[in-house]
C-alpha positions in Angstrom: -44.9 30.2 -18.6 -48.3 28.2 -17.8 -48.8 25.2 -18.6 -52.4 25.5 -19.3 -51.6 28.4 -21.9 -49.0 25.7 -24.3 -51.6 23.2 -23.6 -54.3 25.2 -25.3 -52.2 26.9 -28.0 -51.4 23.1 -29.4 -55.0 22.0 -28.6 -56.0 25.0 -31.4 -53.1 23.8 -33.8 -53.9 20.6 -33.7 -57.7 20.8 -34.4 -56.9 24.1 -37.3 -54.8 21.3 -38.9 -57.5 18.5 -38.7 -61.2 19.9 -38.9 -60.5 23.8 -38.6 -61.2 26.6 -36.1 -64.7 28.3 -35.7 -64.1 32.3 -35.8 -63.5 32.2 -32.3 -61.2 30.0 -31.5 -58.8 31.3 -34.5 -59.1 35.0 -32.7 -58.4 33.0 -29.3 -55.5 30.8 -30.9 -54.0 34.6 -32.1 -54.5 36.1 -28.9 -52.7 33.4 -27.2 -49.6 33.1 -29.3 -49.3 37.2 -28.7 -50.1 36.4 -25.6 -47.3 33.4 -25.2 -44.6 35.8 -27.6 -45.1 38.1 -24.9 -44.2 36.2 -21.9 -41.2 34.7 -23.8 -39.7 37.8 -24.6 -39.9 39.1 -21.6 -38.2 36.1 -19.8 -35.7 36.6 -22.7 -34.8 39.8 -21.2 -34.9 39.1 -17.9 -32.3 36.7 -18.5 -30.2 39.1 -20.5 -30.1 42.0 -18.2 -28.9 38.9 -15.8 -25.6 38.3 -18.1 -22.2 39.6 -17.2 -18.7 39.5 -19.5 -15.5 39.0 -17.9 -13.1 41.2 -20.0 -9.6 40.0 -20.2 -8.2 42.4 -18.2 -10.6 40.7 -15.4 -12.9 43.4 -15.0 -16.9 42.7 -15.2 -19.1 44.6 -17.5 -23.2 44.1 -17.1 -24.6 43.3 -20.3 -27.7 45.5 -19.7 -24.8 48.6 -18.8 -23.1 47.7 -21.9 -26.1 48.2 -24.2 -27.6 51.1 -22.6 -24.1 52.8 -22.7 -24.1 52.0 -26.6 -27.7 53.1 -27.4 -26.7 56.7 -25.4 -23.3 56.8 -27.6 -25.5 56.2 -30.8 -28.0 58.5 -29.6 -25.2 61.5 -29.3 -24.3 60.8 -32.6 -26.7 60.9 -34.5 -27.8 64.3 -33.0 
């Protein structure tokens, strides 16, 4: 994530909580926070599809298999 983005985001917070935002900078504070909600989700799932379970029986499942496995099982079923 940049730096320069968190930087601005709480720049815009502070000042809407002091003196307010101009029109402007309340559509640029929204369009960073998408912007930022964004970025953090997808390192979210980058990290995710990263994960691996060790069942007991010592075998290792990928996370990312594992769910796409149960979305294709609840896809079948409710067909």
């Amino acid at each position: 994530m940049d730096k320069d983005l968190i930087k601005r985001i709480n720049e815009l917070y502070h000042k809407s909580k002091g003196e307010g935002l101009t029109k402007e900078e309340a559509e640029e504070q929204i369009r960073l926070r998408k912007e930022y909600v964004a970025a953090f989700r997808n390192n979210l799932r980058g990290t995710l599809e990263t994960i691996k379970i060790q069942n007991p029986d010592g075998s290792i499942i990928d996370v990312k298999q594992r769910h796409d496995e149960k979305m294709n099982n609840n896809d079948t079923k409710a067909e």
